[in-house]
N, C-alpha and C positions, 0 to 999 in steps of 0.2 A: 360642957360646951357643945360637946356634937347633937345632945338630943336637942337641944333648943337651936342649933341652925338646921337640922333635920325637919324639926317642926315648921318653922318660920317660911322653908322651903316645901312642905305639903301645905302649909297655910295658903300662901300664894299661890299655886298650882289648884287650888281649891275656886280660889277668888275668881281666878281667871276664867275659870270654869263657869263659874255662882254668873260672873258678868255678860260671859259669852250665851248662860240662860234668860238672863232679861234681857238680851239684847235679842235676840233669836226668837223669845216670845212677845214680842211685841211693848213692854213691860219697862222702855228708856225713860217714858214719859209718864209712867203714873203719878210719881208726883211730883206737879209741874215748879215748884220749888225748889233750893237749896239752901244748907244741909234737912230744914226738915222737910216735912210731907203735910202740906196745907197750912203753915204753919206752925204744924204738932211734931212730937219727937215719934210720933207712932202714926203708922196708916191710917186715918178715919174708917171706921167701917161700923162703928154704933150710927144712931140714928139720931142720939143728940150730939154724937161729934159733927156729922152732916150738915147737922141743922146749922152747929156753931161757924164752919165751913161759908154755908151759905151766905149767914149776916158777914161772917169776915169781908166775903167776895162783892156783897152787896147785891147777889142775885143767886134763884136755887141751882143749886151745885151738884141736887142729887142723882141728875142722868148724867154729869162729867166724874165725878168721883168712883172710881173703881178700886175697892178696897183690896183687891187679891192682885193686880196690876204695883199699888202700891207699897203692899207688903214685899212684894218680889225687890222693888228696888230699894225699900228700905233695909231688910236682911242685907242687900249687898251693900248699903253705905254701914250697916255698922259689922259686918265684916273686917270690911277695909277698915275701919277703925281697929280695930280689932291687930289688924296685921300690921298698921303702923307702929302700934307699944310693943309686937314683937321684933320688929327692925329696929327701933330703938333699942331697945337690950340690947339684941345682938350686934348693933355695932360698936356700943361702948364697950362690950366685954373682948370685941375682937381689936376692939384700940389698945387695950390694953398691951396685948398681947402681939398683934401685928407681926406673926410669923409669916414671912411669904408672901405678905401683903400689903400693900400700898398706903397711906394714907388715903389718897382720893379713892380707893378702890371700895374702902370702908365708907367713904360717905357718900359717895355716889346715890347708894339706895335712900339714904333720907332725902337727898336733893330732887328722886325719880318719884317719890311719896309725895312729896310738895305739889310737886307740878301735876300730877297725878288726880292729886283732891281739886286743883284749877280746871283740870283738864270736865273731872266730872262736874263742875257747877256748869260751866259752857257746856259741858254735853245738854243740862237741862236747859239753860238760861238763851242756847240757839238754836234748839227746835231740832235737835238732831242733826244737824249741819253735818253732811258725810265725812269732811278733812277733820272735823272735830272729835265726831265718834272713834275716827281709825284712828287718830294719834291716842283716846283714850283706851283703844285695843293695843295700839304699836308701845305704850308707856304701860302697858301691863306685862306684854312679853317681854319690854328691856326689863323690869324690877325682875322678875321670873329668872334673866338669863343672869343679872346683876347677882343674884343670889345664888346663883350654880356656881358661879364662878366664886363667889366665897368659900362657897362652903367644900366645894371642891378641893380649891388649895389651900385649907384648912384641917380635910377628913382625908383628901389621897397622895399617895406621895408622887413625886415626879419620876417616868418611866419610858415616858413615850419619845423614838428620837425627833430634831429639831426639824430634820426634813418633812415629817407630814403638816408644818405650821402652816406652807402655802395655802395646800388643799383645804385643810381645815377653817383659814379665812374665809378664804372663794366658798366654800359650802355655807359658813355661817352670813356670809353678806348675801348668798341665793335664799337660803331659809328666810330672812329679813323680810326681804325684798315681798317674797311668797306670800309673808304674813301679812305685808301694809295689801297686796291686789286682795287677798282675801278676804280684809279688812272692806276695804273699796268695792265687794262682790256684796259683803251681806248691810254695808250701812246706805249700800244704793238701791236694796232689795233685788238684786239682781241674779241669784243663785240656780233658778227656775225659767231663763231668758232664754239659754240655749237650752232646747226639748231635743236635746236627744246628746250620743255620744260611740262615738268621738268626735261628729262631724258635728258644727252649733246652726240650726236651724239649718241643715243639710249641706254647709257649704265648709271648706278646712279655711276659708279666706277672714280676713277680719272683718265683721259690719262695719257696715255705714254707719259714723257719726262717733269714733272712736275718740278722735281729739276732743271733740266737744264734753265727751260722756266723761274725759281723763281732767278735764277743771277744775283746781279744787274749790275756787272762792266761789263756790253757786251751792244755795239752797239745794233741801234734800226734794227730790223728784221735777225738779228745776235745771236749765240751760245758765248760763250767763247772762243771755238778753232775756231772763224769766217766762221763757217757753216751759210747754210740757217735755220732759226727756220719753221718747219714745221706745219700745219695745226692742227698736235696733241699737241704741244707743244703750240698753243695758243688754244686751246680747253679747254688744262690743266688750265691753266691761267683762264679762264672763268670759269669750273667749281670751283675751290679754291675760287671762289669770289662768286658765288652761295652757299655755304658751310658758305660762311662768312656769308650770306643773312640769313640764318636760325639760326646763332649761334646768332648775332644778334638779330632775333625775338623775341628769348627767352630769350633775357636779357631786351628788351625794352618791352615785355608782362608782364613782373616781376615787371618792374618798375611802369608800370599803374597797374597795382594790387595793390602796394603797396601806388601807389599816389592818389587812389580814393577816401579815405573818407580823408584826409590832406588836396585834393584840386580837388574836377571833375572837373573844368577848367580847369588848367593845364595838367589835364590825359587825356581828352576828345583831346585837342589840339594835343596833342604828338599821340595818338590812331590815332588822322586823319592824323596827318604827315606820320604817319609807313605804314599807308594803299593806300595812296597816292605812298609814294615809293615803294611800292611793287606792285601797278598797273603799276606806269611807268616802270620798270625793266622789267616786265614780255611783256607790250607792248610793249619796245626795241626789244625784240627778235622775237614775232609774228611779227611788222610789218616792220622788216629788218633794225632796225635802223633808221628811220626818224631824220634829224637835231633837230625839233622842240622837237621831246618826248626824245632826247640825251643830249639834254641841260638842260631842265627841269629837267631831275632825275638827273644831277650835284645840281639844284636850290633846290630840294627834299631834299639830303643830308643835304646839306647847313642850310634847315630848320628844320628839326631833330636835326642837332650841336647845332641850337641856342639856340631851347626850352629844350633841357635837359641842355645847359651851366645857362640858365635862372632860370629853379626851382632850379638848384643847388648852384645860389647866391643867392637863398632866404630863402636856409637852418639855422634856427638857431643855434647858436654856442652853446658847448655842458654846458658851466657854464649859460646860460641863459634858458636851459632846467631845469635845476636842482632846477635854482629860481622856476620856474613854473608849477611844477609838474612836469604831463603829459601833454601836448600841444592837444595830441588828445582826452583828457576829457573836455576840457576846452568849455566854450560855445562860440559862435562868440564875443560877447560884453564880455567875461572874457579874450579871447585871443587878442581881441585890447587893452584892456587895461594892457598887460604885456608884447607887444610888444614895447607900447609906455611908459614903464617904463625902458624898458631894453635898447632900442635901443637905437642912436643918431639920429637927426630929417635931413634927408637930405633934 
């Protein structure tokens, strides 16, 4: 059971990745169908697939068809395929069994899978519509956090006391939050708006046309009243998600504080994630955006989601605090032995 929610869990973490590359190179739109690619289960890129392309379309096709554009998003729709028959398995196997775990908690992901495959036909079918793309980024990191949290209270046992739950919320609705503006930075192509750092086009204030830029029901590089969005208006957008960066710090600085003596591994861990994300962001913008470090601080996110969804299923529940005193008096060999009095043995 473990190697296959292990898998299912670097599968997705994979995907996210795979999506955060066609999305990052340009590649949302190759092919402008769904589920397949010009009609075909495979990219065109013979010359009698083109040809056959062009009669489909009723006009030639051969300067809009970009066969290395549509590869990129094909790999990623049968990926996702691919990672749906692994969530299947592994939810039936964990209904089975359902130690520590919920019903809805177990179906959750197939529900997040559904809307997930909706999400990516409107990615194609609305032109890249920015609320559309970030919900199909923000429904990749919930399946992502959906499955940490399986596999979590499934592979670790509960250890952590029930006081650090606050912080651990508050950290995980800031990570969230971080993920939808980020979301909102790269599907407004906005990531290259503020030219410089830490000040965004020399000012700490927020540009002009913030509200406007913050809309979700407008077309992508469009106003509401289908204006152009201009250079301050995705400035705006940049810095708001800068802003997000710091509010953020301070709730994940809080958290390692408070996770240090319960667990230095787990603090040490999350410390390196945070500082990781915070080198790649800042190298996004010194070195203009490179694919390689653009992708990565999607992967960076990703791994901040996991490790705070992770201590946070290893939280003890608050009647097995009460059996045990204090959890943080206890000695190492006092605290396994009232973990393995309280707990169920998965």
């Amino acid at each position: 059971m473990k190697p296959l929610l292990y898998l299912t869990l670097i599968w997705t973490f994979c995907l996210v990745m795979l999506g955060a590359y066609v999305r990052l190179s340009d590649a949302g739109l190759g092919c402008p169908d769904w589920p397949g690619c010009y009609g075909q289960l495979s990219a065109p890129d013979e010359a009698h697939e083109i040809a056959k392309v062009s009669a489909d379309f009723g006009r030639d096709m051969s300067s809009e068809v970009e066969p290395a554009k549509g590869w990129k998003e094909m790999i990623h729709r049968y990926f996702a395929g691919g990672l749906g028959l692994l969530v299947l398995v592994a939810c039936c196997l964990l209904w089975q069994k359902r130690q520590r775990l919920s019903r809805i908690s177990i179906l959750l992901p197939l529900a997040v899978i559904v809307f997930q495959a909706l999400l990516g036909m409107w990615t194609v079918t609305m032109k890249l519509m920015p609320v559309v793309v970030t919900a199909h980024l923000l429904g990749g990191m919930t399946l992502l956090a959906l499955l940490t949290w399986l596999t979590s209270r499934a592979t670790l046992a509960p250890q952590l006391p029930s006081q650090l739950r606050p912080i651990l919320i508050i950290s995980l609705i800031a990570i969230v939050l971080q993920i939808a503006l980020g979301g909102w930075v790269s599907t407004n192509y906005a990531a290259l708006a503020c030219n410089g750092f830490p000040a965004c086009q020399g000012s700490f204030t927020a540009p002009a046309g913030l509200s406007e830029a913050m809309q979700p029901l407008r077309q992508l590089g469009h106003t509401t009243n289908g204006e152009a969005l201009t250079i301050h208006h995705l400035a705006a957008i940049h810095w708001l998600h800068r802003l997000g960066a710091l509010l953020l710090l301070i709730c994940i600085s809080a958290l390692i504080w408070q996770l240090r003596k319960a667990s230095p591994r787990w603090a040490g861990l999350i410390a390196a994630a945070l500082l990781l994300q915070i080198s790649l962001g800042i190298s996004n913008v010194w070195f203009d955006l490179p694919l390689p470090l653009a992708v990565a601080h999607n992967g960076g996110a990703a791994i901040l989601l996991m490790l705070v969804v992770a201590v946070l299923a290893q939280v003890l529940p608050v009647q097995n605090i009460a059996k045990a005193t204090s959890p943080l008096s206890l000695t190492p060999r006092e605290g396994k032995v009232a973990a393995s009095t309280t707990m169920p043995s998965t």
